[in-house]
C-alpha positions as CSV (number, residue, x, y, z in Angstrom):
1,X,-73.4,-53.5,103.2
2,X,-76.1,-55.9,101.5
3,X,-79.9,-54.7,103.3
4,X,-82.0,-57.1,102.1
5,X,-83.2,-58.1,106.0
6,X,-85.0,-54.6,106.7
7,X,-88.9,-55.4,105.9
8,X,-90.1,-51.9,105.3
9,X,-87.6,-51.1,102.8
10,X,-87.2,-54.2,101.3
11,X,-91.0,-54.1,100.0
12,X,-90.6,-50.0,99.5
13,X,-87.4,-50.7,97.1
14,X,-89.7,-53.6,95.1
15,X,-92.2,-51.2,94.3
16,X,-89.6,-48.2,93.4
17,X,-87.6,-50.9,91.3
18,X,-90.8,-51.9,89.7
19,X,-92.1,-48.6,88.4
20,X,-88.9,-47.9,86.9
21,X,-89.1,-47.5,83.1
22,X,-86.2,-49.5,82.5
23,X,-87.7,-52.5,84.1
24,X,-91.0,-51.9,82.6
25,X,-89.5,-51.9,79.3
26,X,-87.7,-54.9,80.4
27,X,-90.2,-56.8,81.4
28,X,-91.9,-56.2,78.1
29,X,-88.7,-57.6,76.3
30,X,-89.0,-60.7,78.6
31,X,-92.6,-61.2,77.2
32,X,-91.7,-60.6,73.8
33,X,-88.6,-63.2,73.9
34,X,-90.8,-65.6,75.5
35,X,-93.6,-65.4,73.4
36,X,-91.5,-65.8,70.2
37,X,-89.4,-68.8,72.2
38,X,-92.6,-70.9,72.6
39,X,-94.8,-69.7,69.7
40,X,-91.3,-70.0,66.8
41,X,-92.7,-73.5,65.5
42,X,-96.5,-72.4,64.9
43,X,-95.1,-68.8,63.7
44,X,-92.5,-70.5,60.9
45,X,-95.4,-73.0,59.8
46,X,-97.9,-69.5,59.2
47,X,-94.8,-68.2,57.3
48,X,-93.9,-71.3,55.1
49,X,-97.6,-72.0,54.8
50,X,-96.5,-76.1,55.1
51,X,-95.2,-78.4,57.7
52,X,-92.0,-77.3,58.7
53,X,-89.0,-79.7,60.3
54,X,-87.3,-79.7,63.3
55,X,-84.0,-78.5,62.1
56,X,-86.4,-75.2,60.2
57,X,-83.7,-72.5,59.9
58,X,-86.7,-69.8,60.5
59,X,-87.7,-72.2,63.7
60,X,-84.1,-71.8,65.0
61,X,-83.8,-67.9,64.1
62,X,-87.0,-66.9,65.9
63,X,-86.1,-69.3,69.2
64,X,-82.9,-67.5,68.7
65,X,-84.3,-64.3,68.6
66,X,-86.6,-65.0,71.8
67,X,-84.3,-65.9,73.9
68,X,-81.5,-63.0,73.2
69,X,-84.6,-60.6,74.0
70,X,-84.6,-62.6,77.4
71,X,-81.2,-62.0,78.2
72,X,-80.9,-58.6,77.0
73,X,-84.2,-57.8,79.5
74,X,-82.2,-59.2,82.0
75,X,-79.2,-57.5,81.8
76,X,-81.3,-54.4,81.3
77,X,-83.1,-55.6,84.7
78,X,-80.3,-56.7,86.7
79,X,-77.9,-53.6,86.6
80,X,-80.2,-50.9,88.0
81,X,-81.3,-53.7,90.8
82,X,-77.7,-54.4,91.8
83,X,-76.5,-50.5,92.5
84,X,-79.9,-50.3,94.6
85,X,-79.2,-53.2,96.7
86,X,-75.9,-51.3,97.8
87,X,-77.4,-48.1,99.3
């Protein structure tokens, strides 16, 4: 059964869920992914050194690139936090 409604340990599990390493790392990934999501425009124009289009294949790959280091931190995030949920 689901015990998400017992205070104590709900804030007690956070913090053990938290200082894993695997969410650490995760979260780090998240950062990353975000990072090169929002900043793949300015990154291609410092690459091709001139004003890029919308439709830049180096735009796209970067955004691409961001955002499957998202979900891969997520995955990475959400299958430790779903076996601890069921203790």
């Amino acid at each position: 059964m689901i015990n998400l409604l017992n205070a104590p340990n709900v804030f007690t599990s956070l913090v053990d869920i938290l200082r894993d390493g695997t969410v650490i790392f995760a979260m780090v990934l998240t950062c990353i992914g975000i990072a090169l999501a929002v900043l793949a425009g300015k990154i291609a124009k410092v690459i091709r050194k001139k004003e890029i289009e919308p439709n830049d294949s180096l735009k796209i790959t970067l955004k691409i690139i961001g955002l499957v280091l998202i979900l891969v931190s997520l995955i990475i995030m959400a299958i430790p936090s779903i076996g601890l949920l069921f203790k």
